[in-house]
C-alpha positions as CSV (number, residue, x, y, z in Angstrom):
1,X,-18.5,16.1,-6.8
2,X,-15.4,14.2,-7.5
3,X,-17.2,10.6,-6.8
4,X,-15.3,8.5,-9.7
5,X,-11.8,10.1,-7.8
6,X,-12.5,8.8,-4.7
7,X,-13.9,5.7,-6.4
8,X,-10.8,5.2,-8.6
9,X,-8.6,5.6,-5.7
10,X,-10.0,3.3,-3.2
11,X,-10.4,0.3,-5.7
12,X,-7.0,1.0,-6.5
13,X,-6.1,1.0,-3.3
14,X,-7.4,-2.2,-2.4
15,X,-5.6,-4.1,-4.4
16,X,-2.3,-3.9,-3.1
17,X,0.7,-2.3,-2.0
18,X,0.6,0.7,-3.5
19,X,4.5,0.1,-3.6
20,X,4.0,-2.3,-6.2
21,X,1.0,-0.4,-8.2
22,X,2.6,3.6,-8.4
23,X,5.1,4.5,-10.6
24,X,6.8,7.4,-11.3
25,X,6.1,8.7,-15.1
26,X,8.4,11.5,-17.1
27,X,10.9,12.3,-14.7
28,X,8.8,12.1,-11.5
29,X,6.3,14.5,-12.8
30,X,3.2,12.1,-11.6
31,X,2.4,8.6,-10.9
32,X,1.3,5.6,-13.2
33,X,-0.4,2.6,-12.5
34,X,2.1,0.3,-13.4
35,X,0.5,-1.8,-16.5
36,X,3.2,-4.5,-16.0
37,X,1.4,-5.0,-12.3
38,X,-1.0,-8.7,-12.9
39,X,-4.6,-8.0,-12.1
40,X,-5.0,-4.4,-10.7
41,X,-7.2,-4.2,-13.5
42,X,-9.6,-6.8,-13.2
43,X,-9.9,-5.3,-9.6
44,X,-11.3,-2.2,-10.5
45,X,-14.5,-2.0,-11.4
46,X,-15.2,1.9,-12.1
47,X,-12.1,1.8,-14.2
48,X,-13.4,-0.8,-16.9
49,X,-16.6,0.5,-16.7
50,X,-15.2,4.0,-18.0
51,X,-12.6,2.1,-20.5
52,X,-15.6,0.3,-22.2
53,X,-17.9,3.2,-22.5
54,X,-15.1,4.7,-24.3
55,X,-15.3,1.7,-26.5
56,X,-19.1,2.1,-27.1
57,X,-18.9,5.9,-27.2
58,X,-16.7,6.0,-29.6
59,X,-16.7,3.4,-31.7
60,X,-13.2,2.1,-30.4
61,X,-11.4,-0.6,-30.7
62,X,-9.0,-0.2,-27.3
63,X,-5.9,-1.3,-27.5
64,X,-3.9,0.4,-24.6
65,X,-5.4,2.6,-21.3
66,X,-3.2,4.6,-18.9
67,X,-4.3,5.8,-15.4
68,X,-2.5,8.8,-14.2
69,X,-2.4,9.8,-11.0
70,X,-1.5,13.6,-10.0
71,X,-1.4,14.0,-6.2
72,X,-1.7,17.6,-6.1
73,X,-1.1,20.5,-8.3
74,X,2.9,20.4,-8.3
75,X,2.7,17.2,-10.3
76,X,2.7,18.3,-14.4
77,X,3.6,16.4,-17.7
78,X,5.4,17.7,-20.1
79,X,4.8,18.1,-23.6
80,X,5.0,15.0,-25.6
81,X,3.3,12.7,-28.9
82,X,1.6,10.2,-28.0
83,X,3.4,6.9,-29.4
84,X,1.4,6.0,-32.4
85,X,2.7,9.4,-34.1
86,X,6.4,8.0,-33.6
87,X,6.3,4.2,-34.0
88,X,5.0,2.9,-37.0
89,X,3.5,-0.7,-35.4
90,X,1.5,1.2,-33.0
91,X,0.1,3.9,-35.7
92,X,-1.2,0.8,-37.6
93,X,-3.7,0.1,-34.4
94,X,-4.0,3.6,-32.9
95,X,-5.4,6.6,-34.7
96,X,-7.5,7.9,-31.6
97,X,-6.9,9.3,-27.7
98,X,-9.9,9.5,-25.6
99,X,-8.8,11.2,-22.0
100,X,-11.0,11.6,-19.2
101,X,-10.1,13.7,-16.3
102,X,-11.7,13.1,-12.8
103,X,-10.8,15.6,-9.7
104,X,-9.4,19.2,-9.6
105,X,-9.5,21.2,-12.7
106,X,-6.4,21.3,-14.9
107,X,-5.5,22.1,-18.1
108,X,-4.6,20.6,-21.1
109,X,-2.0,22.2,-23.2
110,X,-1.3,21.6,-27.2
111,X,1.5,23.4,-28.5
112,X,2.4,22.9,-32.3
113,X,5.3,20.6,-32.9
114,X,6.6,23.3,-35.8
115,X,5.4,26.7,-34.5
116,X,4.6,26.3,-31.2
117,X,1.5,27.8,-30.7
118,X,-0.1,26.4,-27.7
119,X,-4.1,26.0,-27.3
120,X,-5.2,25.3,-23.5
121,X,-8.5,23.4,-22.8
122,X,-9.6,23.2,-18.8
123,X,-10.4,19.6,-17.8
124,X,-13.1,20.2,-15.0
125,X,-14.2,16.7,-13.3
126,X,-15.9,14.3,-16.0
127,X,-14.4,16.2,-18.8
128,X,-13.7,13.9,-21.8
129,X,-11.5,15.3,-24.8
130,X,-9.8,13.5,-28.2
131,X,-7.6,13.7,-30.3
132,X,-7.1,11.8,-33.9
133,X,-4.2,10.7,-36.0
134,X,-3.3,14.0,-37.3
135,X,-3.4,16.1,-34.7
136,X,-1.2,13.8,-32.3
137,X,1.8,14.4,-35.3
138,X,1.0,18.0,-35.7
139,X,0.5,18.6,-32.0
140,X,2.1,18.2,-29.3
141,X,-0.1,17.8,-25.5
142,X,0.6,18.2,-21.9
143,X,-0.3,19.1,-18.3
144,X,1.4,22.3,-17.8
145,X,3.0,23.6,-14.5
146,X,1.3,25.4,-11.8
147,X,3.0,28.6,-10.4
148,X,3.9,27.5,-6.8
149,X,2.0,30.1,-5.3
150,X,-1.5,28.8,-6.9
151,X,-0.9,25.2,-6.7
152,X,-3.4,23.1,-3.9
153,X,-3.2,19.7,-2.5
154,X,-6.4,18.8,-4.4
155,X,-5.6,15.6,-7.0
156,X,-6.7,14.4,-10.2
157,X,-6.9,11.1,-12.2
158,X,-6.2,11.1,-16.0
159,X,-8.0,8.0,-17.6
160,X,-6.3,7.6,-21.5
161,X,-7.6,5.2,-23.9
162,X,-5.3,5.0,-27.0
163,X,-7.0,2.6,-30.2
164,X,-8.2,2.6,-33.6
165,X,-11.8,4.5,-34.3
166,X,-13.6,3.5,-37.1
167,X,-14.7,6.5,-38.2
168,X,-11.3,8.2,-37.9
169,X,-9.4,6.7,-40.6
């Protein structure tokens, strides 16, 4: 029924100018909520409630979240690693993804870094998927593009929680 959306939005909303809180992400594909930004965070309720049952879920230690923002269906993200399977430091502390979607349905695309076969999973509202170690180095992941004909002005929030799993190792 898209609840959390709305949810996430208006405590988002609320604590700022949303100026200062949106940022463009991967060539002005979507919007971010700017981590850099003091206390939006600690303002949003429904957010760390969902970061920390990742946490308990999971078994996860957290050590970075992203909220993504897609205002309608135009708005896409390429394909990409996440930055553990590129940067050493962070591959020491992050050997899991955990993303949540919340909204319209979209879907989202893996395409092998080497072959480049491509697997598509649809991300209905509330759908959680992961991802470990190995897969973010053999795989690539993204939000593919819309045809513009098909694409609506209905949004939808990406929640990514990026840490070490226990039981991933």
């Amino acid at each position: 029924d898209k609840e959390i959306y709305r949810k996430l939005l208006d405590e988002i909303g609320q604590t700022g100018d949303s100026k200062d809180i949106w940022k463009s992400w991967h060539g002005d594909n979507h919007l971010i909520a700017d981590d850099k930004r003091v206390g939006w965070k600690e303002q949003c309720p429904t957010f760390n409630m969902i970061i920390n049952r990742i946490s308990d879920y999971f078994d996860m230690d957290v050590k970075a979240t992203r909220f993504n923002w897609y205002q309608n269906t135009s708005e896409w993200k390429p394909y990409h690693h996440d930055a553990a399977a590129i940067d050493e430091r962070k591959a020491k502390i992050q050997n899991f993804t955990v993303g949540i979607s919340f909204g319209c349905t979209r879907e989202a695309s893996f395409q092998h870094a080497k072959n480049y076969t491509t697997i598509a999973l649809p991300l209905v509202d509330g759908s959680v998927y992961t991802f470990g170690k190995q897969v973010n180095i053999d795989w690539m992941h993204g939000i593919p593009q819309i045809e513009p004909d098909k694409q609506t002005e209905d949004g939808r929030i990406s929640i990514i929680a990026w840490g070490y799993n226990r039981q991933n190792k």
